[in-house]
MIMARPA-256148 format. One record per residue (C-alpha): x, y, z; residue in three letters. Coordinates in steps of 0.1 Angstrom, whole numbers, plus 2048, in hexadecimal, padded with zeros to 3 digits. Example, Ala and Ser with C-alpha at 12.3 -4.5 7.8 and 13.67 -1.06 7.14 Angstrom:
<rs>
87B7D384Eala8897F5847ser
</rs>
This chain:
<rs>
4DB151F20unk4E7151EFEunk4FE131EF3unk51B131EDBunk50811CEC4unk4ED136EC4unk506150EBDunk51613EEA2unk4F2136E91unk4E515AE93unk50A163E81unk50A14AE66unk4E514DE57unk4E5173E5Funk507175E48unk4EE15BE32unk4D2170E31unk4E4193E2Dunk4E818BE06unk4C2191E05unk4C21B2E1Dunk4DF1BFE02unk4C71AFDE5unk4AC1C5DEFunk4BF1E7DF7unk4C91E0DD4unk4A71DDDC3unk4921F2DDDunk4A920CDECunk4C420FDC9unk4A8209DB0unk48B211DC6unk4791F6DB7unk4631DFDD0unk46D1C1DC3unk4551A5DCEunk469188DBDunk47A184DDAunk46C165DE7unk46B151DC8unk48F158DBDunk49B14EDE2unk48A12ADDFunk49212ADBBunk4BA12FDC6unk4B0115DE3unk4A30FBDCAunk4BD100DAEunk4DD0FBDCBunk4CA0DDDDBunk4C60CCDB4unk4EA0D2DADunk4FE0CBDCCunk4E70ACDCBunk4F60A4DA8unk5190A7DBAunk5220CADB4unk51F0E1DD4unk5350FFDC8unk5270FFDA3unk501101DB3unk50B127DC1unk512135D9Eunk4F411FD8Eunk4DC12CDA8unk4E6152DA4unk4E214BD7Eunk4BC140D88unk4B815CD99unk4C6173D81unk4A8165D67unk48D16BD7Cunk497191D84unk495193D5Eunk477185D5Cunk46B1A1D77unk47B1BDD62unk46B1B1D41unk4491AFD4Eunk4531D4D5Funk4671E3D42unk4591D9D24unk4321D0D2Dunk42D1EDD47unk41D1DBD65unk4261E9D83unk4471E0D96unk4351CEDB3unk41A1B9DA0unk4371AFD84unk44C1A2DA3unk42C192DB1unk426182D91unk449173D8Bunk447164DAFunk428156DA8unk435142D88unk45513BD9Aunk443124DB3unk442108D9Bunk46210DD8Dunk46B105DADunk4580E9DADunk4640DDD91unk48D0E6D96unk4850D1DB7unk4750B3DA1unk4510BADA9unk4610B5DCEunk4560D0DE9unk4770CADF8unk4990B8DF0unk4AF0A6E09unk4D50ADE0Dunk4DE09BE28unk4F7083E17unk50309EDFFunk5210B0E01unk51F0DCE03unk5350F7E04unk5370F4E2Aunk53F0CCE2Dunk5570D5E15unk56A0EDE27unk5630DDE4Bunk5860CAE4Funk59A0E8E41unk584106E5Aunk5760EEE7Bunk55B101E8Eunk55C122E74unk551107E55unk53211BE55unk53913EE61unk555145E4Dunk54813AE2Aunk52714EE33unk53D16EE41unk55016DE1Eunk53716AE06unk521188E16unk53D19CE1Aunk54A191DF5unk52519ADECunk5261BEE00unk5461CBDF0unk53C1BEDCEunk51D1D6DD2unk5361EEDDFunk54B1F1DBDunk52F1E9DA3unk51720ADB1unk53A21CDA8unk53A214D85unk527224D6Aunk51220DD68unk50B20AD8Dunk50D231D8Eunk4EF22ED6Funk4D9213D85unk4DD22BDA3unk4D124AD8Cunk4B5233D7Eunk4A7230DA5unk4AC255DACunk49A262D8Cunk48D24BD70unk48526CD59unk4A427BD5Funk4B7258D52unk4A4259D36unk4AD27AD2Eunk4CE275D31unk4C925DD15unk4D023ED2Funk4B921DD27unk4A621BD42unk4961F9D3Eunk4BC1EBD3Funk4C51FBD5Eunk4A71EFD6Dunk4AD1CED5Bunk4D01CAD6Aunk4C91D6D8Dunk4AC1BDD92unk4BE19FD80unk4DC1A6D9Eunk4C61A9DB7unk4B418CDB1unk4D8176DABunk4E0180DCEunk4C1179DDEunk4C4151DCAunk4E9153DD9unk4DA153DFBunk4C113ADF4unk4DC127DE4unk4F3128E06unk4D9121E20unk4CF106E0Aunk4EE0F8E10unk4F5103E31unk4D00EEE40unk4D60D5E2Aunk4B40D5E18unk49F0E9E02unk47C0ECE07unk45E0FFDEFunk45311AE0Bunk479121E1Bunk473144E05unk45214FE16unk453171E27unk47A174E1Bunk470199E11unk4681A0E31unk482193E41unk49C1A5E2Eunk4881C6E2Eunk4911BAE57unk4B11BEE50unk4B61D8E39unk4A01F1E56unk4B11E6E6Dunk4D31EBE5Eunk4CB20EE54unk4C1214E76unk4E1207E85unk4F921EE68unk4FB241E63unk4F424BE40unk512250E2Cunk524242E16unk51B221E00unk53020CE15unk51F216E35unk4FF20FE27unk50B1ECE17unk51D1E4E3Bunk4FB1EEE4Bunk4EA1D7E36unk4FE1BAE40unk4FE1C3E65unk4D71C4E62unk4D51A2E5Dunk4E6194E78unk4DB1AEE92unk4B719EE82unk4C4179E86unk4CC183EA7unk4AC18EEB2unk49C174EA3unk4B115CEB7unk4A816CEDBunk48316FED2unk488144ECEunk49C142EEFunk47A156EFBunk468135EF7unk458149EDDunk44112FEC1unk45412CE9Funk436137E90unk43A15AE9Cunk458160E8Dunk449172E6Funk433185E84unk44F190E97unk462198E75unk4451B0E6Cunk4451C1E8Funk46B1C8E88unk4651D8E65unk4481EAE71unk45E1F9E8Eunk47D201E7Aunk46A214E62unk451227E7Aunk46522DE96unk47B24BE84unk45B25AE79unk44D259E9Bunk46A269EAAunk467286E8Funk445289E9Dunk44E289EBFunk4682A4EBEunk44F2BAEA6unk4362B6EC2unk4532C0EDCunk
</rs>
């Protein structure tokens, strides 16, 4: 039996995590770039909203950690635009720097205490009661969602979408591709910070290795949400994304009412992706053989 509490937890951090499931169907399903900065920029938007809501401003830390985040997806598209290594390794490389920036955003800390600090949601507990945490999450990743909504419309949305469909063609068209790519991987990366940023704030710490296996787990989500929407229009796909996540959260939730070890959770993350993405092909296969 599922509680409320339960209910409300797998709501709140799968409204949380959702920024990084619509982070990554910007920069691999928009772009298709895998973009393997993931995990850095999440601790990195972690650590920079832990050090400023520490300093005694909670709502100024969201901004400041998108802004973080917004650096190291240019760091990723200079290493990929202008010295030509591959999209994977530059991501893998920028991650692998970022774990000391971390470090040092944190003060050479592996994690930074909040316990005494005000956040968003302590803010905003006396005004909302029991939805102090669901209702700032809900906003924010539907704020988030029909940002993405509106921006893919514009021309330069419309040119980032392009750039993923055909990279030649962009050029051609006499479209700079490196800013495109540029643009799109210093958004994505701003929104995957922002998440950092808010869970941050909504556990009340910030540790070095809250980022590890984040790709996976929004790759999770993304799957899942895909699986869940028809194929349409941008919204669908946006609203998939979002739905994803907490159909994830909420798997995740019944697999720890199963008595099921923590420490399998990113097994069971990786049995998720594996099944979202093979199951369609199987059923292909299945109805060829038929």
């Amino acid at each position: 039996m599922i509680s409320t509490a339960v209910i409300m937890s797998a709501l709140e951090l799968g409204c949380i995590y959702a920024l990084v499931a619509l982070a990554l169907f910007l920069s691999f399903r928009i772009l298709n770039i895998a973009d393997m900065t993931t995990d850095g920029t999440f601790t990195l938007g972690c650590a920079v909203s832990a050090t400023v809501a520490v300093a005694g401003h909670p709502i100024l830390a969201l901004p400041a950690a998108m802004l973080a985040g917004a650096a190291a997806g240019s760091i990723t598209a200079l290493l990929q635009t202008k010295f030509r290594i591959p999209s994977i390794l530059a991501g893998i490389i920028t991650n692998t720097g970022l774990y000391t920036v971390n470090l040092a955003v944190m003060g050479f800390s592996s994690n930074v205490n909040m316990l005494k600090t005000d956040t968003i949601f302590s803010l905003l507990k006396e005004a909302l009661g029991t939805g102090h945490k669901l209702i700032p999450a809900a906003v924010i990743a539907l704020a988030v969602g029909l940002f993405l909504i509106f921006f893919l419309k514009t021309r330069l949305g419309l040119s980032i979408r392009a750039t993923g469909d055909n990279a030649d063609m962009v050029r051609a068209s006499s479209i700079n591709t490196a800013f495109t790519i540029t643009v799109g991987l210093m958004l994505s990366n701003s929104l995957t910070a922002l998440s950092g940023a808010v869970l941050a704030q909504y556990q009340k710490t910030a540790d070095i290795n809250l980022g590890t296996g984040m790709v996976i787990i929004g790759l999770a989500s993304l799957i899942i949400g895909e699986t869940l929407m028809p194929k349409g229009k941008m919204w669908l796909k946006v609203l998939g994304a979002i739905l994803g996540s907490i159909v994830y959260r909420f798997i995740i939730a019944i697999a720890l009412r199963m008595d099921l070890p923590s420490e399998c959770l990113k097994l069971i993350s990786a049995v998720i992706v594996a099944l979202a993405i093979g199951l369609p092909a199987m059923k292909a296969a299945r109805k060829g053989g038929n």
